[in-house]
TORSE-682614 format. One record per residue (C-alpha): y, z, x; residue number from 0. Coordinates in Angstrom, 3 decimals. Layout:
<nodes>
+----------+----------+----------+-----+
!        y !        z !        x ! num !
+----------+----------+----------+-----+
!        Y !        Z !        X ! NUM !
...
+----------+----------+----------+-----+
</nodes>
This chain:
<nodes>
+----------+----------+----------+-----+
!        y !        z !        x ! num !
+----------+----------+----------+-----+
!    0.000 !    0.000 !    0.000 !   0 !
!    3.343 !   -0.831 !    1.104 !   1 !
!    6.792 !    0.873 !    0.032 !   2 !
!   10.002 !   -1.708 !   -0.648 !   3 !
!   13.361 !    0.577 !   -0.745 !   4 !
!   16.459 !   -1.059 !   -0.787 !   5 !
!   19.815 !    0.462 !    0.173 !   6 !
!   22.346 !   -0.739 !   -2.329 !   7 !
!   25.198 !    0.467 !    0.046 !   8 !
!   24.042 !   -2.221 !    2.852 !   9 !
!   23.676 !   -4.752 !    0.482 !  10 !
!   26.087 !   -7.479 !    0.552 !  11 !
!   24.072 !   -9.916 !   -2.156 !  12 !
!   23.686 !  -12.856 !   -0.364 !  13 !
!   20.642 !  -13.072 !   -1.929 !  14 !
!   18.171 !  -14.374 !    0.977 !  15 !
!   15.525 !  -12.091 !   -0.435 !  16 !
!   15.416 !  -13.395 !   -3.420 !  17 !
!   15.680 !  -16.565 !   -1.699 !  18 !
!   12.252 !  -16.284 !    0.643 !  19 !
!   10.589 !  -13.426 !   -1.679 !  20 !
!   11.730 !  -14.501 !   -5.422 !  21 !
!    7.866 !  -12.795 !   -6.718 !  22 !
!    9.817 !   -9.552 !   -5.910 !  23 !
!   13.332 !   -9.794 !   -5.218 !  24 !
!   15.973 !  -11.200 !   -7.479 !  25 !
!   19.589 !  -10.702 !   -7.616 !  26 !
!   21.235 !   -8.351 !  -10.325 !  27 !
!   24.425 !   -8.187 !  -12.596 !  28 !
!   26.195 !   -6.074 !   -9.820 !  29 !
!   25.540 !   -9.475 !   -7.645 !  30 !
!   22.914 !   -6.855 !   -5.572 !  31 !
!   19.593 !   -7.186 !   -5.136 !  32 !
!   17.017 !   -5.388 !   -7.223 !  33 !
!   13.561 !   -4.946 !   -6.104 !  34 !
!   10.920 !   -5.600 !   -8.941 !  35 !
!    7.873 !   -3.701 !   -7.903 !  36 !
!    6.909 !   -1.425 !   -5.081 !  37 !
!    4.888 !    0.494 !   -4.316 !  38 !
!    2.912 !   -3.428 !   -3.543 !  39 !
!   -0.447 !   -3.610 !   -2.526 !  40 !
!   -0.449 !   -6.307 !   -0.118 !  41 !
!    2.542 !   -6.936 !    2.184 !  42 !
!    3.363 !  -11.166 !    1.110 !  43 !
!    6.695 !  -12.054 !    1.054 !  44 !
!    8.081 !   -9.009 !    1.447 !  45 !
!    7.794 !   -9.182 !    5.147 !  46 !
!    9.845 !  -11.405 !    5.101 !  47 !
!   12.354 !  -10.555 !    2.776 !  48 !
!   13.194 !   -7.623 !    5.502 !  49 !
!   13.405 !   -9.692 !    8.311 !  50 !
!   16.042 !  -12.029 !    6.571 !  51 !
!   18.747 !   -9.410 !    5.253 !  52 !
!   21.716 !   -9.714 !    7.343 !  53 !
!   22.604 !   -5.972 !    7.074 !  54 !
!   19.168 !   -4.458 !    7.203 !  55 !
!   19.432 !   -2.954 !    3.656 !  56 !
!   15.479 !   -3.385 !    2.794 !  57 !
!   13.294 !   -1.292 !    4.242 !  58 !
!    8.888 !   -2.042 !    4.173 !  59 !
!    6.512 !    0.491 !    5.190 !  60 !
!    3.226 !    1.514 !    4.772 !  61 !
!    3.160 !    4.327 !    1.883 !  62 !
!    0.681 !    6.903 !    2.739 !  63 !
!   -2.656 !    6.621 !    0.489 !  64 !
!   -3.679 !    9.108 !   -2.299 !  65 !
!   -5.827 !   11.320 !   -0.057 !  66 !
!   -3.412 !   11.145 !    2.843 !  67 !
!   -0.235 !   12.618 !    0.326 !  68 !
!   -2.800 !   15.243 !   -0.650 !  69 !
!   -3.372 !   16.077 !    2.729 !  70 !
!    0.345 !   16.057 !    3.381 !  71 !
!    0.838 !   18.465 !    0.493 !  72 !
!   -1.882 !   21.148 !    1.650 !  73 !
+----------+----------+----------+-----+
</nodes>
């Protein structure tokens, strides 16, 4: 599993993420991104949507598994 945040501070809505990743980017009213789904199970797009925003608002990284949050919890 992989987590998608995206800061809408950084975000300048030039909309290259919707651009190379429309299956989970697309660009709001507010002219800002908006990501549509995350946590995501496989990586895709998403990648790539990261490595394209000018100001480094989106953020992917691995979300820790059911079992490992448990274990983070104990």
């Amino acid at each position: 599993m992989f987590r998608i945040s995206l800061d809408k501070e950084k975000c300048i809505g030039c909309g290259a993420c919707s651009a190379v990743c429309p299956a989970n980017f697309e660009m709001g009213e507010d002219g800002k991104a908006i990501v549509l789904k995350s946590p995501v199970e496989v990586l895709g797009c998403n990648k790539l949507a990261e490595e394209n925003c000018p100001n480094r608002a989106i953020t992917v990284e691995p979300s820790a598994s059911p079992k490992e949050q448990s274990l983070k919890e104990q």
